[in-house]
C-alpha positions in Angstrom: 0.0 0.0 0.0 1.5 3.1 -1.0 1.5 6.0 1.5 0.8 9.4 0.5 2.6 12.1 1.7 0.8 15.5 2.9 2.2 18.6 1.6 1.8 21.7 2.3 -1.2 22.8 1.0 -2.9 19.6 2.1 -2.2 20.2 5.6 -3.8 23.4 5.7 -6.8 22.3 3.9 -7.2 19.4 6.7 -6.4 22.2 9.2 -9.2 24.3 7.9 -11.5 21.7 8.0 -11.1 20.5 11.1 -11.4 24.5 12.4 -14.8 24.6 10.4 -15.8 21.1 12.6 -14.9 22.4 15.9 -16.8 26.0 15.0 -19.6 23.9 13.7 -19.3 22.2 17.4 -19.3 25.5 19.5 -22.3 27.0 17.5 -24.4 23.9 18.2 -23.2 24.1 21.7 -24.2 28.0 21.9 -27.3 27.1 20.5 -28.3 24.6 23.2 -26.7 26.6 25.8 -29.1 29.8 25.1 -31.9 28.0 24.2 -31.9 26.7 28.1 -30.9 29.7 29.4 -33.9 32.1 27.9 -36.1 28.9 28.7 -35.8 29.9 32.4 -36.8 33.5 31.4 -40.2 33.5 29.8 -41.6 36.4 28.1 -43.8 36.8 31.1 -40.8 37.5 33.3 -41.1 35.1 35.6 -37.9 34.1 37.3 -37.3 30.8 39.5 -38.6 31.2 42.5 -41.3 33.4 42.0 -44.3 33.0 44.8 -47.8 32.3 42.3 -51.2 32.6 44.1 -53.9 29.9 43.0 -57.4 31.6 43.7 -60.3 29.5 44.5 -61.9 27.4 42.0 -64.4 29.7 40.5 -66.8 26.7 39.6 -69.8 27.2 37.7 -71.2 23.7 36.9 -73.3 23.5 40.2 -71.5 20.6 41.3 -69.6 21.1 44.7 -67.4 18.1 43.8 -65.4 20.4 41.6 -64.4 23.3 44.2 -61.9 21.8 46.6 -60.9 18.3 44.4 -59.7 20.6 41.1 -57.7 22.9 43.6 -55.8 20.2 45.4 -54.9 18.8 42.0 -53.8 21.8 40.4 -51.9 23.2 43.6 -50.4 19.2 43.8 -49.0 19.7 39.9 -48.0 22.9 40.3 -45.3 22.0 42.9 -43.8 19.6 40.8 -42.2 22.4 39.1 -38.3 23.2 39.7 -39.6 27.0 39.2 -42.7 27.9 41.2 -43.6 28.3 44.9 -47.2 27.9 45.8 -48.2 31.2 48.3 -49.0 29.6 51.6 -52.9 29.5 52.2 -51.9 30.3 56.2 -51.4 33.7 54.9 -54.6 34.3 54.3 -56.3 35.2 57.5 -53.2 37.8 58.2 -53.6 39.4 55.4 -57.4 39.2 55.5 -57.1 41.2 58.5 -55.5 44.4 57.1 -58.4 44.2 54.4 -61.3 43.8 56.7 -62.3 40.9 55.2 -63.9 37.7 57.5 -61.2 34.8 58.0 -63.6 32.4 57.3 -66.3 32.3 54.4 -64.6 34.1 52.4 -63.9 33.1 48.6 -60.4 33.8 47.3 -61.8 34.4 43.8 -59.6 36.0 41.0 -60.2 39.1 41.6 -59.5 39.0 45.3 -56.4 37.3 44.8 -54.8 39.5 43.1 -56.1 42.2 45.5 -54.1 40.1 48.1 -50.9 39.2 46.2 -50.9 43.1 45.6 -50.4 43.6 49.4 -48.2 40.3 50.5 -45.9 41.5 47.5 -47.3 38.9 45.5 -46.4 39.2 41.4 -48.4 36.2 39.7 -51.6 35.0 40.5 -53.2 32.0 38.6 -57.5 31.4 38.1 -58.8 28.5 37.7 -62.8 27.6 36.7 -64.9 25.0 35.4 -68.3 25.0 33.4 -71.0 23.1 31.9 -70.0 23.0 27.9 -72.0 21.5 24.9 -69.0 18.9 25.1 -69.3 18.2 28.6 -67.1 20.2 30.7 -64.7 23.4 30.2 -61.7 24.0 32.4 -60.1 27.4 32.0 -57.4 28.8 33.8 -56.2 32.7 32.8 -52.4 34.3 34.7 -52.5 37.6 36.2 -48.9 39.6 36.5 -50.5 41.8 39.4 -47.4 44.3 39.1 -48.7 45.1 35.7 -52.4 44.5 36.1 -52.6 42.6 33.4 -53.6 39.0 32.4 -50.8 37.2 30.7 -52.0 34.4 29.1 -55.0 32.1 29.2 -55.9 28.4 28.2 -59.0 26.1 28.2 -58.9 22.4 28.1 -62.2 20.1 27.2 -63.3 16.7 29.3 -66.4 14.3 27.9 -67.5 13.4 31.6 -66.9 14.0 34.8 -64.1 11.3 35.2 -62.3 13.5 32.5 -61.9 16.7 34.1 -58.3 15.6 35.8 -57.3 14.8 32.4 -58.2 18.0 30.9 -57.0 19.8 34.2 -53.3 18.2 33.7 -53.2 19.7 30.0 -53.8 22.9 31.7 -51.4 22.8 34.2 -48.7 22.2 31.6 -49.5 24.6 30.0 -49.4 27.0 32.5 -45.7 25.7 33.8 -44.4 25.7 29.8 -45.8 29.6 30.4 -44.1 30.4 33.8 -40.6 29.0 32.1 -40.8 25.2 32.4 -38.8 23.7 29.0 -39.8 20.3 28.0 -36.5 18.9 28.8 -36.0 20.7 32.4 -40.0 19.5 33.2 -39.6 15.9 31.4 -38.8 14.2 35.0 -41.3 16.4 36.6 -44.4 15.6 34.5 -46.6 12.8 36.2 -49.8 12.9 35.2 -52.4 15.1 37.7 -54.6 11.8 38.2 -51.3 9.5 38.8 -49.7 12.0 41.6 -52.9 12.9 43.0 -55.7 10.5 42.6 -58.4 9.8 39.7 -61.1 9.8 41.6 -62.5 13.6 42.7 -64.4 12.5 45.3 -61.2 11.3 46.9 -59.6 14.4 46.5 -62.4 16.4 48.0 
């Protein structure tokens, strides 16, 4: 086998191509690199960390079942999330208080909420409801940026039956976490399924 020598202008054609590999290398690398880093800062602004307010369940199907089960799972999803912190519910009669407001009885709509994260220093506040629809059942959820008093984003999820509503309910949810900066690789081990890490029954989670 004959062996061929490299001259000159053969090594610096290898030499140039083996620059235009390794910058081929680093722009892919750049790529990934920024794409993870802005996927922490969403266009809404939220940063890791931030304190997000769930309001009651503003149900309007008539069916109690819905208004404790649906917050539990939502709250219970949420927290799988690297970025948010759920504000603390024992909060509530404190700051009650300063607005004159009775301790007990009173519904933490979306409105009120984001009366409250406005004087706790609260930024983000998240709605939930749930209605009758020609399909069976709506679930909306809409996020409030209360330093800017301004809604944010908003998304609605359909269920058949009543055994669907987790189902739609978890659809939400992600979409509210790809919306406060979750990426689908940073959430991909913290994505179970509302009915798996909760229950799929409602009436339980009431």
């Amino acid at each position: 086998m004959r062996v061929r020598r490299l001259d000159g202008a053969d090594v610096v054609a290898s030499q140039y191509a083996f620059g235009v590999r390794v910058a081929a290398a680093l722009v892919v690398l750049i790529v990934l690199v920024a794409g993870g880093y802005f996927a922490t800062r969403p266009p809404t602004g939220f940063a890791t960390g931030d304190v997000l307010l769930v309001a009651d369940v503003a149900n309007q199907t008539g069916d109690t079942l819905f208004d404790q089960s649906i917050l539990t799972a939502a709250s219970v999803a949420l927290e799988q999330s690297g970025r948010v912190r759920l504000y603390p519910r024992a909060r509530l009669p404190l700051v009650y208080q300063t607005m004159n407001l009775a301790t007990h009885g009173t519904v933490l709509d979306y409105a009120l909420a984001q009366d409250v994260a406005e004087r706790d220093h609260v930024r983000w506040v998240l709605g939930l409801s749930v209605s009758r629809s020609a399909e069976g059942y709506r679930l909306e959820a809409k996020i409030a940026d209360v330093r800017q008093h301004l809604d944010v984003d908003q998304f609605a999820a359909s269920a058949a039956t009543r055994g669907d509503v987790l189902g739609a309910l978890d659809d939400v949810v992600i979409r509210v976490r790809r919306t406060l900066g979750d990426s689908r690789w940073a959430s991909r081990d913290r994505q179970t399924a509302v009915p798996l890490i909760t229950s799929a029954s409602l009436e339980a989670l009431r």
